[in-house]
C-alpha positions in Angstrom: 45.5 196.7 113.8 43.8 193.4 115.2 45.7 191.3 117.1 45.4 189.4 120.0 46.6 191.2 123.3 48.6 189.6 125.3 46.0 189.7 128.2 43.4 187.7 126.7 42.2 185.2 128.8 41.5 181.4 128.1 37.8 182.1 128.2 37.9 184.5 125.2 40.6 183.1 123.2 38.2 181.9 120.3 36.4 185.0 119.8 39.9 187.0 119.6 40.8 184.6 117.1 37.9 184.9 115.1 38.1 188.6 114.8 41.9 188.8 114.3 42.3 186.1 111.7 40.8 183.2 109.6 42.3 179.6 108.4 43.0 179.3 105.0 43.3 176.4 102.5 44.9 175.8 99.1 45.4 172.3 97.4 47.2 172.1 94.5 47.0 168.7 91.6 49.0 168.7 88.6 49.8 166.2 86.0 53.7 164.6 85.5 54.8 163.3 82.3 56.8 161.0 84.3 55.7 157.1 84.6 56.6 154.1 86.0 56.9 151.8 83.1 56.4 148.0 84.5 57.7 146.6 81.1 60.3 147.7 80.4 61.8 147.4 83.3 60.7 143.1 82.6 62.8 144.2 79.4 65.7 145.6 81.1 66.0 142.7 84.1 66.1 140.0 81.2 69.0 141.9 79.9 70.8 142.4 82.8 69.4 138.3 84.3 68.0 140.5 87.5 65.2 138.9 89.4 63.0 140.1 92.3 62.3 143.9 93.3 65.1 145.4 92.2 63.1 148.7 91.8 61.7 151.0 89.0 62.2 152.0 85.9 60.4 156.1 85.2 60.6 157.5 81.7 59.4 161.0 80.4 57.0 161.0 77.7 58.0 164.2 76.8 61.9 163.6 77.1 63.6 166.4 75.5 60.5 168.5 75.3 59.1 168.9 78.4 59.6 172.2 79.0 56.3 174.2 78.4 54.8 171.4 81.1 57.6 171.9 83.5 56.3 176.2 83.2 52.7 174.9 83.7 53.6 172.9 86.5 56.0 175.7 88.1 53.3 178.3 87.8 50.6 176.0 89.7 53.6 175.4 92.4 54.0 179.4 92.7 50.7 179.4 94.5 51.0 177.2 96.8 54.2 178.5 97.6 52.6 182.3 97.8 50.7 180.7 99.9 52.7 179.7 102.3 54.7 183.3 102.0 51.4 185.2 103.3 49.9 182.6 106.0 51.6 181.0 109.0 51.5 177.2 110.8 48.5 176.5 112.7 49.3 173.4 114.3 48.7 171.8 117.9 51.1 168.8 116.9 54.6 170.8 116.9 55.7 167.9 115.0 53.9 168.0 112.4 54.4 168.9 108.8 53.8 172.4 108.9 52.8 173.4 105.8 49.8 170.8 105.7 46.0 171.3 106.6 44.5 174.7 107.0 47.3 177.9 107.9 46.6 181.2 109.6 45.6 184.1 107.7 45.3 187.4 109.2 42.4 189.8 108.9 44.8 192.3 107.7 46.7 190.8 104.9 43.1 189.0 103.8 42.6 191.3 100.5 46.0 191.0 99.4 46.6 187.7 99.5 42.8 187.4 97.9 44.5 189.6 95.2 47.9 188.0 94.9 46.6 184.2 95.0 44.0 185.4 92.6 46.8 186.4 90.1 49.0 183.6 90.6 45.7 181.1 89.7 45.0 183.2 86.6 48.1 182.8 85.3 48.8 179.5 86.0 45.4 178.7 84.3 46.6 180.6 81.4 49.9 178.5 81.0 47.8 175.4 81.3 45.8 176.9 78.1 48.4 177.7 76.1 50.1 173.9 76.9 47.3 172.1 76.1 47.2 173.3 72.1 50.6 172.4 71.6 50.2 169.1 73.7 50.0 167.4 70.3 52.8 168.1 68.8 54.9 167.3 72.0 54.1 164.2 71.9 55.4 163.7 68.5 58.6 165.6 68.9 59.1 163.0 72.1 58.8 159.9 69.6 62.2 159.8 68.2 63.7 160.8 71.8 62.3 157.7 73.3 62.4 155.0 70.8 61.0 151.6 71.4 59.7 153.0 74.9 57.5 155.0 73.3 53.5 153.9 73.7 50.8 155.7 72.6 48.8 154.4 75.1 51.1 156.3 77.6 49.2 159.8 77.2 46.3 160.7 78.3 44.6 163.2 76.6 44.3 166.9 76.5 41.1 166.9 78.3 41.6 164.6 80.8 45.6 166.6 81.5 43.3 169.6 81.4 41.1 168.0 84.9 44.1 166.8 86.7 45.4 170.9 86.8 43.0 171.8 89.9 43.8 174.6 92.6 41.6 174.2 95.5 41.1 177.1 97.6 38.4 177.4 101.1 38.7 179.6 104.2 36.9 179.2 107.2 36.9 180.2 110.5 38.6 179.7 113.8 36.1 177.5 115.9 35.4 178.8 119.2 34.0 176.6 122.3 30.6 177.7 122.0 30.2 175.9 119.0 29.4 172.9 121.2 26.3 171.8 121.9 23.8 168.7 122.3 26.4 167.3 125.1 26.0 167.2 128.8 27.1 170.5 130.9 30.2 168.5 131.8 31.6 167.0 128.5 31.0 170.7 126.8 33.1 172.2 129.3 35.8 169.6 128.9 35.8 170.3 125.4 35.8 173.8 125.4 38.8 173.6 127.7 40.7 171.5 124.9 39.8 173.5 122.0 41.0 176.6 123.9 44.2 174.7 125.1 44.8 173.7 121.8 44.2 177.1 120.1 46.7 178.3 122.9 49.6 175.8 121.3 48.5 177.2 117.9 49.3 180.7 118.4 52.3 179.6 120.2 53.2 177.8 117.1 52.2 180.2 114.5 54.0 183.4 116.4 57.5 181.1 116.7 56.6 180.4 112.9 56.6 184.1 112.0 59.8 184.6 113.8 61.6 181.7 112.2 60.7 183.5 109.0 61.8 187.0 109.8 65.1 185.1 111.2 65.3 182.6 108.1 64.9 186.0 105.0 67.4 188.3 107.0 69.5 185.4 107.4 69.5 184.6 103.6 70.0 188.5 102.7 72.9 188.6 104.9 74.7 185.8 103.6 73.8 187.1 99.6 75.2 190.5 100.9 78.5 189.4 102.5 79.4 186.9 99.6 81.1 189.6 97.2 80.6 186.8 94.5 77.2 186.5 95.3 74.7 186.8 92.6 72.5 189.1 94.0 68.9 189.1 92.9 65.8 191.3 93.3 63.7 188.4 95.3 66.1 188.5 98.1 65.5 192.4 98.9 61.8 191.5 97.9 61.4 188.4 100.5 63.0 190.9 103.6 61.3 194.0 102.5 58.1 192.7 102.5 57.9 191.5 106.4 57.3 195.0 106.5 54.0 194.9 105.9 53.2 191.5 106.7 54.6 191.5 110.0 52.3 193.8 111.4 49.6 191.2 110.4 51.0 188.3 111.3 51.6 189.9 114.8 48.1 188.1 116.0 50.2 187.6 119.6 50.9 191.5 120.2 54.2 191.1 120.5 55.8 194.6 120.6 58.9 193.3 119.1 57.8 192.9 116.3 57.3 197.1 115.4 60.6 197.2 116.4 61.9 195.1 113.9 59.6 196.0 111.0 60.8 199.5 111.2 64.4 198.2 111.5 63.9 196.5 108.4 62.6 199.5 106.5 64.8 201.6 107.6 67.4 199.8 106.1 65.6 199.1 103.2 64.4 202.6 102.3 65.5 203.8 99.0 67.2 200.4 98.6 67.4 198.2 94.7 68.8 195.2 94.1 71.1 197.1 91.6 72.2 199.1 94.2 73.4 196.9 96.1 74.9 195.4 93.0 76.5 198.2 91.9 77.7 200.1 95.0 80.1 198.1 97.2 79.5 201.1 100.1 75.9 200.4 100.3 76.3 196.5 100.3 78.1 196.9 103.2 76.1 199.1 105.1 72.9 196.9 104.1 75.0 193.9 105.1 76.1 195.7 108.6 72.4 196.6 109.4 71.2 192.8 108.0 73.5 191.4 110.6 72.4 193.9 113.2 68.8 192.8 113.1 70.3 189.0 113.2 72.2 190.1 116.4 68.5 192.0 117.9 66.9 188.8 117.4 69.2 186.1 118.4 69.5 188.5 121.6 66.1 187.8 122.3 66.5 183.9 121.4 64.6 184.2 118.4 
């Protein structure tokens, strides 16, 4: 497994970086059939005598029918948010919006989430084709449901909806400080020192990141598993099993705890279904006494 040992020193941070993981970047554009319509709202302020900003009026242009869009638009939102499931933070700024800019993606879980992103695009690409033929008809079924706000000129057409569904995907790697060059001895060694103290921060950030995760889905099981009147679904057992096998990756800080909990969490998982759990009260309380367990281990370790 590559990860970075806890020995490494600030001189070959970069290079431990860039053979344990790359960055990863996915931007996603869709189209709403949501807009702001200006006159109306002039309509509906005579009505009512308003005057000034009083704010803004948004109407559906597929009110009623919008539902085939609202599948497009969730399956383009399931990869970005796969996205986020198999990558972690790689910020300097621990302020900032996390789940912005490029994100850490380990060597290891590199072909699966090629695989797994790959499928999500596919079939979101698929859902905008199907959409698009029955865009048409949409519209007309929408008419009668919006009335006199209805304008033809409101809808774009299928062509141009067709180029505002983009998923943008890049991957690069993690810059070392030998990449600069041109610049007296003295301002590259400044720099170096930066990028390195930066890159530090990162992997501080990231590995917190990874815990808050592990913390955040065994949290969330728990809580399904000691509500008796829980619904209990599949994705919940799904979410914890798989840090499994992404832990383990996302491990790029060597941090021995981490085995420790991965096989914790299959070991309680093992043999484990939703419908178990379900079904047999003895085993949801077992699952739910080892869930709380692993939530004790890590709070112990203020994690």
């Amino acid at each position: 497994m590559d990860t970075i040992d806890a020995a490494v020193t600030d001189l070959d941070m970069g290079k431990a970086l860039q053979e344990s993981a790359l960055l990863a970047h996915v931007k996603i554009s869709v189209w709403d059939s949501v807009k702001t319509d200006h006159t109306e709202l002039e309509t509906l302020k005579r009505l009512h005598n308003a005057k000034g900003d009083v704010g803004y009026l948004r109407k559906n242009m597929l009110a009623g029918v919008d539902g085939p869009l609202k599948a497009v638009r969730s399956a383009y939102a399931a990869v970005r948010m796969r996205h986020y499931d198999l990558t972690l933070p790689w910020v300097s700024d621990l302020a900032a919006d996390r789940k912005t800019g490029p994100r850490l993606l380990p060597h290891p879980i590199f072909q699966r989430y090629l695989k797994e992103i790959g499928d999500l695009k596919r079939h979101a690409v698929d859902e905008l084709e199907g959409f698009l033929p029955i865009y048409p008809s949409l519209i007309l079924s929408a008419q009668p449901n919006l009335g006199g706000m209805y304008k033809q000129s409101d809808y774009p057409t299928a062509e141009e909806i067709r180029s505002r569904f983009r998923i943008w995907q890049d991957f690069e790697p993690i810059p070392d400080g030998a990449g600069f060059r041109g610049l007296p001895p003295n301002y590259l060694e400044r720099l170096s020192h930066h990028l390195k103290a930066r890159q530090s921060i990162q992997v501080q950030a990231s590995q917190r990141a990874m815990w808050e995760e592990v913390g955040e889905r065994v949290r969330h099981l728990t809580d399904r598993l000691s509500d008796k009147d829980a619904i209990f679904k599949e994705a919940s057992v799904r979410a914890v099993r798989e840090l499994v096998t992404l832990l383990p990756g996302w491990n790029i800080g060597g941090d021995q705890r981490v085995n420790e909990v991965a096989n914790d969490i299959d070991n309680m998982l093992t043999g484990i279904e939703a419908s178990d759990l379900r079904k047999d009260p003895a085993i949801r309380s077992s699952t739910a006494s080892e869930a709380q367990r692993i939530s004790a281990k890590l709070a112990s370790w203020g994690l």
